[in-house]
MDAnalysis code that builds the backbone (N, CA, C; Angstrom):
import MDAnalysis as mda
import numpy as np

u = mda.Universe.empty(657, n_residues=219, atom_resindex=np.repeat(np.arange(219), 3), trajectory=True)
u.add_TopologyAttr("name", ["N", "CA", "C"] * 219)
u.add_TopologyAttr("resid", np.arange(1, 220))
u.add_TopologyAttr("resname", ["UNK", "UNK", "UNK", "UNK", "UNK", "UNK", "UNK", "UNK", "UNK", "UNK", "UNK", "UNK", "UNK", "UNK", "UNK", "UNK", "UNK", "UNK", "UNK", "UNK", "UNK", "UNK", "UNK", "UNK", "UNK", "UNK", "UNK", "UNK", "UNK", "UNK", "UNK", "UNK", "UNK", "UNK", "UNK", "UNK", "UNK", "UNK", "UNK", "UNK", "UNK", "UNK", "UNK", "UNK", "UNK", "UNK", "UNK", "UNK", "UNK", "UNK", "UNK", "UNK", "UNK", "UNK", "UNK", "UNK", "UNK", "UNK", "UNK", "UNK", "UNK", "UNK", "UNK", "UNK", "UNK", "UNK", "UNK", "UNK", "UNK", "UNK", "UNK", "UNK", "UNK", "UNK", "UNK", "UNK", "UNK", "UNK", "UNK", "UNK", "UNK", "UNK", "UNK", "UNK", "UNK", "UNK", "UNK", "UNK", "UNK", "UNK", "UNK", "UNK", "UNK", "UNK", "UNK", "UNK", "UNK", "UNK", "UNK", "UNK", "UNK", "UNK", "UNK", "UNK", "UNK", "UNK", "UNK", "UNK", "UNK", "UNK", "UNK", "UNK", "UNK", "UNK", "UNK", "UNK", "UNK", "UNK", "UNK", "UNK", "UNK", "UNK", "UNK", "UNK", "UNK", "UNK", "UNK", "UNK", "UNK", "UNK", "UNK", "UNK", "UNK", "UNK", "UNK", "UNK", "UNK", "UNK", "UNK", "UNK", "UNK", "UNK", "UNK", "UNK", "UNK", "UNK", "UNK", "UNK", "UNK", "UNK", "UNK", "UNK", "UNK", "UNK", "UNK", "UNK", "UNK", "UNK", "UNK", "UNK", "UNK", "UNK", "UNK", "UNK", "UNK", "UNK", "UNK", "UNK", "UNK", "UNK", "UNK", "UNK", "UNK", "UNK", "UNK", "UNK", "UNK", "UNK", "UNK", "UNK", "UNK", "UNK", "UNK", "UNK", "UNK", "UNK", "UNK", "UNK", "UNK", "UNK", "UNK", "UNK", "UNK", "UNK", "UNK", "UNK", "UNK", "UNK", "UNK", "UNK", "UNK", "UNK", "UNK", "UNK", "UNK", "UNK", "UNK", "UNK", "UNK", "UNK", "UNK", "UNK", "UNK", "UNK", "UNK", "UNK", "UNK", "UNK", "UNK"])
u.atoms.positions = np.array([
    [58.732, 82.725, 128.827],
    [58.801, 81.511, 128.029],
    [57.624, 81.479, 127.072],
    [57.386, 80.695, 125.608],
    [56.423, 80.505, 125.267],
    [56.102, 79.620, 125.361],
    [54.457, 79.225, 125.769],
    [53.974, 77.974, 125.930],
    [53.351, 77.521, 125.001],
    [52.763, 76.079, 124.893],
    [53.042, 74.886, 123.540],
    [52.024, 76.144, 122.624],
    [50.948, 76.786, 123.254],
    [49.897, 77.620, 122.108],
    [50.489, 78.831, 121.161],
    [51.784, 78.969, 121.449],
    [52.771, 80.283, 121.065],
    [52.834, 81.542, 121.575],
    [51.958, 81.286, 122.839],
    [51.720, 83.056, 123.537],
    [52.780, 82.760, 124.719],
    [53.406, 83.876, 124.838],
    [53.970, 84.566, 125.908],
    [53.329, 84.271, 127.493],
    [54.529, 82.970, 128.451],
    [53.379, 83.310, 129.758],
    [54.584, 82.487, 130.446],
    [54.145, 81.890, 131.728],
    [55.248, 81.669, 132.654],
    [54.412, 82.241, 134.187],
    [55.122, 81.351, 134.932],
    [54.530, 81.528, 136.257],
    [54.341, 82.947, 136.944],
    [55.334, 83.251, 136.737],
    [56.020, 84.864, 137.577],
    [54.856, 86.090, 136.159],
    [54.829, 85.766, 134.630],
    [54.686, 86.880, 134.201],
    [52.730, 86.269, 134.797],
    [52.134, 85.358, 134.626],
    [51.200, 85.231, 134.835],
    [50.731, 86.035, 136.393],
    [51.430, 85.786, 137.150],
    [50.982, 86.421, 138.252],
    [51.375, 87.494, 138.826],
    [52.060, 88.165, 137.753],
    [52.288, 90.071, 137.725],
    [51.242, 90.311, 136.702],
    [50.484, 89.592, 135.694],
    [49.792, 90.643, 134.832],
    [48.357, 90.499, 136.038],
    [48.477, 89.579, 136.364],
    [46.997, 89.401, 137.137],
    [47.220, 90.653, 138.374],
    [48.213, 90.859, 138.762],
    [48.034, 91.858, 139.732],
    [48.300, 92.928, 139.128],
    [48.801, 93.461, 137.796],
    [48.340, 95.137, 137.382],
    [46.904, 94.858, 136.821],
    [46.400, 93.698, 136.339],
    [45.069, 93.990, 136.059],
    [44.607, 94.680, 136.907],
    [44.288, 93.707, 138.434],
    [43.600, 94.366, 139.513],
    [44.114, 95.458, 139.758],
    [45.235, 95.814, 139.985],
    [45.016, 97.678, 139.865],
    [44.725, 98.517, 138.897],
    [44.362, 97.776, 138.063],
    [43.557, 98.634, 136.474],
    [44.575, 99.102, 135.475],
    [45.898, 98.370, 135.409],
    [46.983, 98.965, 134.551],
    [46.807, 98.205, 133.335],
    [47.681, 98.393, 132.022],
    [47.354, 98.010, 131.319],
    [48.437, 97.108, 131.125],
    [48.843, 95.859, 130.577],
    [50.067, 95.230, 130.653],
    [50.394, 95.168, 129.185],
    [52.004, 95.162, 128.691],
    [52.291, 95.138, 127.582],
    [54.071, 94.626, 128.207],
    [53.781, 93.435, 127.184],
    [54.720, 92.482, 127.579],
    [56.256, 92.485, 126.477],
    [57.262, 92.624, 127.318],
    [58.478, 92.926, 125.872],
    [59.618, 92.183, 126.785],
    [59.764, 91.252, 125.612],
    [60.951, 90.260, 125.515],
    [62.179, 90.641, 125.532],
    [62.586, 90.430, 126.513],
    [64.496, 90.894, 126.072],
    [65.208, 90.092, 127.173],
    [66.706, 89.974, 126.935],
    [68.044, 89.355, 127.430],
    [68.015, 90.079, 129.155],
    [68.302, 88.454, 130.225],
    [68.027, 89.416, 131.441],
    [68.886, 91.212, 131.628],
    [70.520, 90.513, 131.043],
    [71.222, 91.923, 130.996],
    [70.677, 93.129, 130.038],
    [70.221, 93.052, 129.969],
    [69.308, 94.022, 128.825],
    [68.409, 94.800, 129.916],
    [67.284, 94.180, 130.216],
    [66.182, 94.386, 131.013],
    [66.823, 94.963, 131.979],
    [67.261, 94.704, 133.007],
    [67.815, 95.245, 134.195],
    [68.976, 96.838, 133.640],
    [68.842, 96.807, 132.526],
    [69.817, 98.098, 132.324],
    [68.446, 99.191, 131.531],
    [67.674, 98.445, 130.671],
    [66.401, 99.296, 130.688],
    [65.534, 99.423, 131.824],
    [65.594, 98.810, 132.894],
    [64.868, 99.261, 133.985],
    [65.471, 100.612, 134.574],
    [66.653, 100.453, 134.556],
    [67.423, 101.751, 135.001],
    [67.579, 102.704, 134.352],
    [67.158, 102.409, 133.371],
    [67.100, 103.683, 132.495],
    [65.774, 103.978, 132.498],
    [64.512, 103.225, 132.632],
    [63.034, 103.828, 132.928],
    [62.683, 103.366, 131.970],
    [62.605, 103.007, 131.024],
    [62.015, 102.873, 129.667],
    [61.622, 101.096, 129.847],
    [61.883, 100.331, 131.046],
    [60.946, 98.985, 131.131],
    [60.739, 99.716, 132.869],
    [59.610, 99.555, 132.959],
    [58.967, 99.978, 134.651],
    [59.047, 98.622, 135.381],
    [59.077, 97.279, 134.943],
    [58.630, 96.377, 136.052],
    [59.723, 95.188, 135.675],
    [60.006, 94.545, 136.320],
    [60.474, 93.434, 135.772],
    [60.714, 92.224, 137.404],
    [59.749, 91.199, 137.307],
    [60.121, 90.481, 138.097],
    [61.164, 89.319, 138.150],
    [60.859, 88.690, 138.949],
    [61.987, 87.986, 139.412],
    [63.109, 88.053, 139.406],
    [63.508, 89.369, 139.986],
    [64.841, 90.150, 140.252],
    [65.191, 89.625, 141.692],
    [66.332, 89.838, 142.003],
    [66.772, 89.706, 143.493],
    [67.470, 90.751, 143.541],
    [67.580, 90.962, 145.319],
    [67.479, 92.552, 145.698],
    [69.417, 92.928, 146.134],
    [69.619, 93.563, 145.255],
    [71.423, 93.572, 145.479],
    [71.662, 95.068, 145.575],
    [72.067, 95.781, 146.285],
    [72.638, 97.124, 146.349],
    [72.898, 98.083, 145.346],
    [73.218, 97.262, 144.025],
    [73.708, 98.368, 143.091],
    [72.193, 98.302, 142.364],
    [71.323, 97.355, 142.669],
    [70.047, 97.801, 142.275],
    [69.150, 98.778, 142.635],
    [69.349, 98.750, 143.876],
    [68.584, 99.428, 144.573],
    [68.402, 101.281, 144.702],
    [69.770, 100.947, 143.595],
    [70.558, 102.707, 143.120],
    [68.972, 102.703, 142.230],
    [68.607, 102.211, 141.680],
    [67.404, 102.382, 140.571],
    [66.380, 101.688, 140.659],
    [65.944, 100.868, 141.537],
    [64.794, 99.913, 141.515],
    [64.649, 99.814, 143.089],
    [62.545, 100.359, 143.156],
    [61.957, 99.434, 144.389],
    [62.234, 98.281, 144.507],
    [61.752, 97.664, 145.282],
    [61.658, 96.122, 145.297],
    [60.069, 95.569, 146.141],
    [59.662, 94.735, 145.938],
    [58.282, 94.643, 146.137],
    [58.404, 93.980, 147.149],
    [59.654, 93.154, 148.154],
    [59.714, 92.766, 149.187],
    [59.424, 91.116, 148.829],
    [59.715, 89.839, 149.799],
    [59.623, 88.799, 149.432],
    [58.218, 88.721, 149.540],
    [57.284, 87.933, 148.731],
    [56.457, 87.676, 148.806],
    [55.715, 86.202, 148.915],
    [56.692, 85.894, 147.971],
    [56.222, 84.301, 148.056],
    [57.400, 83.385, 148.285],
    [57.027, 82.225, 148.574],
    [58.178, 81.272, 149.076],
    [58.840, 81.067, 147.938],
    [60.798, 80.606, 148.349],
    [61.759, 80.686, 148.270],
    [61.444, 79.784, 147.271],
    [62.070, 79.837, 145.817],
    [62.285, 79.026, 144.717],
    [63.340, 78.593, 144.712],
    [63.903, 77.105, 144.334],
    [64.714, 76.347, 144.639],
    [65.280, 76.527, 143.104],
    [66.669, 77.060, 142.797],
    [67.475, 76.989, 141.806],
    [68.319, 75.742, 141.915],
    [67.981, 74.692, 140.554],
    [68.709, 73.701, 141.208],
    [69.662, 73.653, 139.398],
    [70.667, 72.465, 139.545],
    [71.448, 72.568, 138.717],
    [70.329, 71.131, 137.599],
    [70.267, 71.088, 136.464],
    [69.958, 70.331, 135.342],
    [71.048, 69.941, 134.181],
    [70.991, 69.096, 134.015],
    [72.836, 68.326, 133.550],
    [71.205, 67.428, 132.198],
    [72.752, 67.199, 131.284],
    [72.479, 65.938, 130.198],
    [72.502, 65.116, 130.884],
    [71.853, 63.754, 130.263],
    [71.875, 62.436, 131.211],
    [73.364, 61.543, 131.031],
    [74.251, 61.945, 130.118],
    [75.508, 61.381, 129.850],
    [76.189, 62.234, 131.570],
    [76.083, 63.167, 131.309],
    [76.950, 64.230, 132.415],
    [76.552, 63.921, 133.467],
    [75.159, 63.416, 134.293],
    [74.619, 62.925, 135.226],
    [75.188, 61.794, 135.506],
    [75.306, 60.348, 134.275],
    [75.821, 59.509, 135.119],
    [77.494, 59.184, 134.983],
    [78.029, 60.656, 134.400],
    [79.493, 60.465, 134.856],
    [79.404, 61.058, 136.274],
    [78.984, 62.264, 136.575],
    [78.815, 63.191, 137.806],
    [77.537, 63.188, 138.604],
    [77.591, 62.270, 138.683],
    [76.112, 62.087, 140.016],
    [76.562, 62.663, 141.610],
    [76.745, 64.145, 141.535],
    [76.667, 64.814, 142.810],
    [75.557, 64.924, 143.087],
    [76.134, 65.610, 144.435],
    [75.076, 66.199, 145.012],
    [74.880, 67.634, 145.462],
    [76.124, 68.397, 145.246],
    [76.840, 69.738, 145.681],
    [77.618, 70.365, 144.475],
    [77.339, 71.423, 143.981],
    [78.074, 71.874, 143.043],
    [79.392, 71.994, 143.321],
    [79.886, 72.477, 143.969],
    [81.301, 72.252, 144.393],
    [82.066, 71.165, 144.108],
    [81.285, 69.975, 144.168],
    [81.799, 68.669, 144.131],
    [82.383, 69.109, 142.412],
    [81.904, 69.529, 141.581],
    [82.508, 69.686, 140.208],
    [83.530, 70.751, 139.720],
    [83.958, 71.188, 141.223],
    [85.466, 72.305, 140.845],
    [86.569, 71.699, 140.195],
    [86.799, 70.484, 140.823],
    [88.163, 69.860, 140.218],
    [87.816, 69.020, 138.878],
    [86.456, 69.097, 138.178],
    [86.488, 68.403, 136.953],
    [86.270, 69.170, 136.035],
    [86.420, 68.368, 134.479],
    [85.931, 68.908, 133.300],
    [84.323, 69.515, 132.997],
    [83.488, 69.442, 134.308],
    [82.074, 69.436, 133.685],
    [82.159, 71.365, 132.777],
    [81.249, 70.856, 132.309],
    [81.107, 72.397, 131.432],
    [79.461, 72.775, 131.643],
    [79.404, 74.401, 132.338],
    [78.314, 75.467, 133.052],
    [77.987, 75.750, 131.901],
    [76.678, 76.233, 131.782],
    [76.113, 77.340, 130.847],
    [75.454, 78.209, 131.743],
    [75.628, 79.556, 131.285],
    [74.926, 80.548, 132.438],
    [74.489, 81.791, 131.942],
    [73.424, 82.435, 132.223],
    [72.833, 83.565, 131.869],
    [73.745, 84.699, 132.206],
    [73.534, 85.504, 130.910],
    [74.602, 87.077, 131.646],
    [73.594, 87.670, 133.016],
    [74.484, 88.131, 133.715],
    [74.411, 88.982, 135.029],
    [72.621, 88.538, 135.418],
    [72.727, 87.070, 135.653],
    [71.964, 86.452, 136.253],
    [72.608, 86.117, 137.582],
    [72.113, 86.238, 138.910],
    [72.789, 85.716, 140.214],
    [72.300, 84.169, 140.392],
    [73.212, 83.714, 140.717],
    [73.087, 82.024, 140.697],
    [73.098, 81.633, 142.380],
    [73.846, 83.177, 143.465],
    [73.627, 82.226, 144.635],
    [75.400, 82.522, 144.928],
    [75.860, 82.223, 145.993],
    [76.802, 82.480, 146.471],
    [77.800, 80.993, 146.355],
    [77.430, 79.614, 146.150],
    [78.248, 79.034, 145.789],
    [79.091, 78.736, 144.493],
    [77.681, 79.514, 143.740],
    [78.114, 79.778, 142.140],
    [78.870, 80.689, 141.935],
    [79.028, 81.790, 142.814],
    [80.013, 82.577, 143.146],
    [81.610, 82.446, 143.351],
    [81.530, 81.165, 144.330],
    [82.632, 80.900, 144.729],
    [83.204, 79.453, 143.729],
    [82.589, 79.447, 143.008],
    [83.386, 78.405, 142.122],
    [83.880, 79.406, 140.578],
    [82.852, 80.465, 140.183],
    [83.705, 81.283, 139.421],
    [85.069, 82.185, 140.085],
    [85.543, 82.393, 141.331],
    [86.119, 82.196, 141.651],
    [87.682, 81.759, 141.183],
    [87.256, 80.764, 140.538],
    [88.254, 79.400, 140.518],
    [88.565, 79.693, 138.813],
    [89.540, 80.239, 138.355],
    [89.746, 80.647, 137.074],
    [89.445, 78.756, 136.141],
    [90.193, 78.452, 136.491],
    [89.800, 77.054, 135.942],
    [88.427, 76.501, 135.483],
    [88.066, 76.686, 136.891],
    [86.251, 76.512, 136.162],
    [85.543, 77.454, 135.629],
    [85.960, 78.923, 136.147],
    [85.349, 79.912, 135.450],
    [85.681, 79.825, 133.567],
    [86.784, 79.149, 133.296],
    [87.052, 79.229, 131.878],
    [86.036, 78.485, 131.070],
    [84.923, 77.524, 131.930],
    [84.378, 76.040, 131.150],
    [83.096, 76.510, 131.364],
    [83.042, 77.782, 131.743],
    [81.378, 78.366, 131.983],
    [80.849, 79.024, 130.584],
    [80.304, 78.851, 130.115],
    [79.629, 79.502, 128.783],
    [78.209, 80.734, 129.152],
    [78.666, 81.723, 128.115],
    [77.101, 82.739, 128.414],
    [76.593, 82.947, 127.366],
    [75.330, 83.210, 127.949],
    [74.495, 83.731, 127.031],
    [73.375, 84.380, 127.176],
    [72.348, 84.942, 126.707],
    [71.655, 86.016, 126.887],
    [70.347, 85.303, 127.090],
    [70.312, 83.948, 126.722],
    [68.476, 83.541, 126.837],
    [68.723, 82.540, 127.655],
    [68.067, 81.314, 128.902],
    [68.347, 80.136, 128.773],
    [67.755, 79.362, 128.149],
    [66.892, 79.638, 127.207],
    [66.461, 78.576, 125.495],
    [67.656, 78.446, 125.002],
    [68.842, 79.301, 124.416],
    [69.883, 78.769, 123.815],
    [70.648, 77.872, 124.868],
    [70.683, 78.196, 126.289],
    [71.284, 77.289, 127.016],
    [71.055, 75.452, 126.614],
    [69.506, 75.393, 126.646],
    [68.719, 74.012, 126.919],
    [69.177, 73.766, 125.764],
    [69.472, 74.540, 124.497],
    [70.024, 73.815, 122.789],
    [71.717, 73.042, 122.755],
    [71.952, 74.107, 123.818],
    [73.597, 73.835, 123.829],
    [73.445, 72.844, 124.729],
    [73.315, 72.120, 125.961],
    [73.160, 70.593, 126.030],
    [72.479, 69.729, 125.114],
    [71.310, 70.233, 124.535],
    [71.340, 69.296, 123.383],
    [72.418, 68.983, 122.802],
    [72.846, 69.829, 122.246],
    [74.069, 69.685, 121.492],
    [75.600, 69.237, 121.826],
    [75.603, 69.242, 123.025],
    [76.449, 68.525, 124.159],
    [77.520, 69.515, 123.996],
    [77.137, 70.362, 123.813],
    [78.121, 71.601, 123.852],
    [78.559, 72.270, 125.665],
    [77.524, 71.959, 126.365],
    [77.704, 72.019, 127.722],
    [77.183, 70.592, 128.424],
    [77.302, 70.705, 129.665],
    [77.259, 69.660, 130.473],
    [75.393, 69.901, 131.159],
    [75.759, 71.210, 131.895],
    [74.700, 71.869, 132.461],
    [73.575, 72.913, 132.883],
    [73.261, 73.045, 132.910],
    [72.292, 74.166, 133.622],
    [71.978, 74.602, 134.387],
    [71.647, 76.174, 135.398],
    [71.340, 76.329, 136.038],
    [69.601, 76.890, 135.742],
    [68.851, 76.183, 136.700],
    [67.591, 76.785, 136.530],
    [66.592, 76.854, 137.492],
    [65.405, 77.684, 137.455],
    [64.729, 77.346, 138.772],
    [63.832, 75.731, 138.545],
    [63.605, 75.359, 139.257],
    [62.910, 73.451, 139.375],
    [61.664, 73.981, 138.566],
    [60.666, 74.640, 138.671],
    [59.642, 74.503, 138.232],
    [59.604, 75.259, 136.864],
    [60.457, 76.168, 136.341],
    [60.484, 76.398, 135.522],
    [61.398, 75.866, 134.087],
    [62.015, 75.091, 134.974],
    [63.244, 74.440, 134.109],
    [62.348, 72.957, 133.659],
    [61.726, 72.386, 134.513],
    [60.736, 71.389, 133.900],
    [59.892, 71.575, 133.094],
    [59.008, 72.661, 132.880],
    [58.152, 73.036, 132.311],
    [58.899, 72.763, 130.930],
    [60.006, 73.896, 131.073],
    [60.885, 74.276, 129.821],
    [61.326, 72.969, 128.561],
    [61.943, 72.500, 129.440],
    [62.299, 70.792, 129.183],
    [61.399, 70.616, 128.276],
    [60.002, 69.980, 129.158],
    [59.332, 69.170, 128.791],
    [58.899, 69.980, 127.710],
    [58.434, 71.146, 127.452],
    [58.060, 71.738, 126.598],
    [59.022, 72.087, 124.852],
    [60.318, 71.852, 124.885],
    [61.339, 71.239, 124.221],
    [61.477, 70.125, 123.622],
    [60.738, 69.207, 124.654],
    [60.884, 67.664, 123.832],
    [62.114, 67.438, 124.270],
    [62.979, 67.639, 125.901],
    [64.085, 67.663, 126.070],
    [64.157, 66.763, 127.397],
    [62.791, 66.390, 128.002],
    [62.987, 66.603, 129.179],
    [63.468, 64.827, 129.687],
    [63.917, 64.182, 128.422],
    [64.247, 62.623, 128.243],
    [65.729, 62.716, 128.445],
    [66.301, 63.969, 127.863],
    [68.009, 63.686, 127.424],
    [68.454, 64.272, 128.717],
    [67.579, 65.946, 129.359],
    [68.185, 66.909, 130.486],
    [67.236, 66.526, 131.477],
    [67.939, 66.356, 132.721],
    [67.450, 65.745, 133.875],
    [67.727, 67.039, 135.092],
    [66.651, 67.230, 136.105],
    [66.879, 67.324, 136.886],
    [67.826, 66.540, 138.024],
    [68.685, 67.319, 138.619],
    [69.350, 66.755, 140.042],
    [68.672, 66.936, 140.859],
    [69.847, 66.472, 141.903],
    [69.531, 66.522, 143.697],
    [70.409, 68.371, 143.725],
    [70.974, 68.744, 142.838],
    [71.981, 70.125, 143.091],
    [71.290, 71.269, 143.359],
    [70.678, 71.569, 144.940],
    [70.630, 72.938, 144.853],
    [71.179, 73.639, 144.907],
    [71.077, 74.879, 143.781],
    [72.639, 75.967, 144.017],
    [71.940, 77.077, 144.818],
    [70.814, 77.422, 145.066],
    [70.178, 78.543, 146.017],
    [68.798, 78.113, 145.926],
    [68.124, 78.833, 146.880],
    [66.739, 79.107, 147.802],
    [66.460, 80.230, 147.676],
    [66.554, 80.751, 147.455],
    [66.159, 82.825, 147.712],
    [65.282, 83.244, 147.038],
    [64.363, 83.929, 148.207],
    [63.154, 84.624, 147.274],
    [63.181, 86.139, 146.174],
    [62.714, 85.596, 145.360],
    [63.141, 86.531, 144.011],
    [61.891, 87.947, 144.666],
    [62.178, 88.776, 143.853],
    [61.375, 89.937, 144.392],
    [60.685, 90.761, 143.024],
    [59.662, 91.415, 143.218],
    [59.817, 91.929, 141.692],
    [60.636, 93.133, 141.476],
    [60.950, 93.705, 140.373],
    [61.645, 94.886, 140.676],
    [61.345, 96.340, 140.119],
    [60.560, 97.812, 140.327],
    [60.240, 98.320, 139.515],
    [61.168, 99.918, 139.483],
    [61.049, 99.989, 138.244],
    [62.093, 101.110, 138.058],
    [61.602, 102.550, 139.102],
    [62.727, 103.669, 139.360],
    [62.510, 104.536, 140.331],
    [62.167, 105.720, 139.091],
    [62.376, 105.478, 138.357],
    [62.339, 106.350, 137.423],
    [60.485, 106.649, 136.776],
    [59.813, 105.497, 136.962],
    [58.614, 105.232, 136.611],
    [57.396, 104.633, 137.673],
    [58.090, 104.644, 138.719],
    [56.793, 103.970, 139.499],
    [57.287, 104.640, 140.988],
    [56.383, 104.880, 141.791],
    [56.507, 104.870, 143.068],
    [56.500, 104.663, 144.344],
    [57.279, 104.951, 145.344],
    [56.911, 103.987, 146.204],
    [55.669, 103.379, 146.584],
    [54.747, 104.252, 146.674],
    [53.629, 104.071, 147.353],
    [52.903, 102.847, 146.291],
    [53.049, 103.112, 144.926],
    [52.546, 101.895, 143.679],
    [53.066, 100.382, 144.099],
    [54.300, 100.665, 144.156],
    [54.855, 99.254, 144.912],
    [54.335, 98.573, 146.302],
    [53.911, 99.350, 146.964],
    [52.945, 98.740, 148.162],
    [52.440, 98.534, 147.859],
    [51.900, 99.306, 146.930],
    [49.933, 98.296, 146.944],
    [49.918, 97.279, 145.931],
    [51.396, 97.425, 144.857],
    [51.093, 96.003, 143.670],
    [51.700, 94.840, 144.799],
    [52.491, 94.960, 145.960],
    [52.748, 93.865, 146.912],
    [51.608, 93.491, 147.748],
    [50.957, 94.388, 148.101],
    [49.533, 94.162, 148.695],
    [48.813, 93.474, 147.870],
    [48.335, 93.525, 146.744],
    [48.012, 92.834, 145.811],
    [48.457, 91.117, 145.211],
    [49.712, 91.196, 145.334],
    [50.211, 89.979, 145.369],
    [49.371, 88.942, 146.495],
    [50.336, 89.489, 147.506],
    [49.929, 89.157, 148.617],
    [47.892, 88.254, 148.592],
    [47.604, 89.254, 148.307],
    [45.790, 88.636, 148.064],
    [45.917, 87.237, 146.556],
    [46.952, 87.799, 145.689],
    [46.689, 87.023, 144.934],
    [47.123, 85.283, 145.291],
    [48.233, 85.349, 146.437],
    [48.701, 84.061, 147.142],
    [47.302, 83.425, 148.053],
    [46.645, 84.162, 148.922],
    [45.665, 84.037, 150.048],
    [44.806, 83.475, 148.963],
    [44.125, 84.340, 148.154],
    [42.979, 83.745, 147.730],
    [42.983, 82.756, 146.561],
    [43.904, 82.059, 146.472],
    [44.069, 81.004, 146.346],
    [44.802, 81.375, 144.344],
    [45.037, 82.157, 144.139],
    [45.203, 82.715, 142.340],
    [46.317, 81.929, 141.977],
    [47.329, 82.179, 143.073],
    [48.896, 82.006, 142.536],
    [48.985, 80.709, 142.599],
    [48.449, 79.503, 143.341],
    [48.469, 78.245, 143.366],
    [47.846, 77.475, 141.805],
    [46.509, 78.509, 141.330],
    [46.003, 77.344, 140.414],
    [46.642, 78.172, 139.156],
    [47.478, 79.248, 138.927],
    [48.559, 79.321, 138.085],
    [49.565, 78.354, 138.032],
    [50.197, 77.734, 139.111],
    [51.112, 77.187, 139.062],
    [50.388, 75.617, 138.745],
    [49.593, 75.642, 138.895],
    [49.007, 74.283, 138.477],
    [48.843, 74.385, 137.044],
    [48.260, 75.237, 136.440],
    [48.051, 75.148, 135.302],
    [49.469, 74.798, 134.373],
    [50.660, 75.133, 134.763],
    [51.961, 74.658, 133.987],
    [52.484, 73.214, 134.619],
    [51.934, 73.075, 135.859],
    [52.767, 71.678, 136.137],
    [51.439, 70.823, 135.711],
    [50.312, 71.181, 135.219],
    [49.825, 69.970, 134.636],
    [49.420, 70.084, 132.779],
    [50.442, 71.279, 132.643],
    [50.363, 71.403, 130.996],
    [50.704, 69.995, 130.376],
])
């Protein structure tokens, strides 16, 4: 994401550059569409990319750094018109209506998001796209209903938009699952991945990863 100063940062990239610092790497940061990234990881030409989750056909090409930190709550974010027609509490509850999804390409949303694409009907009212910045424009624009996003990053986002009056957080969690980082097999090795998780790991204990996350929830 960029934050209000125009540089490049975010919870997750903040606390991967802090841990290749400490192993003395050099970081160089490149923007691209999640489906993008995850197909240059496999091809070697991006080595790291966090907040991946760990699925089988990944694992054909990517370590995984193991869970490290607690479970981030993906919850659903709606316009405030769409909220107080649909004040759930369960995504499911919106199979049999008109609401309209916006959703990242070959982003995993979680297994109930699963089972409602599923449902050709609702799968038809789901919209994609490659960033979720164009997502947060298209409820502006009331072009969709909702969003899927993680809580702490989807607020940030908001608020940082000048959005965070019209798009509201819910009560909708669509998953819990701890994201992992993910680094290509092609460029890193096992043994690198232990120790940038070992590293993590110190960066949670000694207190790093907490006053990162402070620093955006009190931007």
């Amino acid at each position: 994401m960029l934050r209000a100063n125009g540089e490049v940062g975010g919870i997750d990239i903040d606390l991967n550059r802090a841990a290749l610092e400490r192993l003395g790497c050099t970081v160089k940061l490149v923007k691209m569409p999640w489906a993008r990234a995850l197909r240059e990881l496999e091809l070697g030409r991006l080595d790291i990319l966090p907040g991946a989750f760990r699925k089988p056909e990944r694992e054909v090409y990517a370590h995984f750094s193991g869970a490290v930190l607690k479970p981030s709550r993906n919850i659903l974010f709606m316009h405030q018109d769409a909220l107080a027609r649909w004040p759930v509490s369960d995504l499911l509850e919106l199979q049999n209506t008109t609401f309209r999804l916006g959703a990242q390409i070959d982003v995993s949303y979680g297994p109930v998001y699963q089972q409602l694409m599923a449902d050709a009907d609702f799968a038809s009212r789901v919209s994609f796209t490659t960033s979720r910045a164009n997502l947060w424009q298209m409820v502006k624009k009331r072009r969709i209903d909702g969003v899927i996003a993680d809580e702490s990053t989807g607020l940030y986002e908001t608020q940082q938009l000048g959005l965070d009056d019209s798009i509201q957080p819910t009560a909708v969690v669509v998953s819990a699952e701890a994201a992992e980082v993910a680094f290509s097999k092609k460029s890193n090795t096992a043994e690198f991945v232990q120790s940038y998780a070992q590293v993590l790991r110190q960066l949670v204990e000694d207190g790093s990863y907490d006053r990162i996350v402070q620093s955006y929830l009190s931007d």
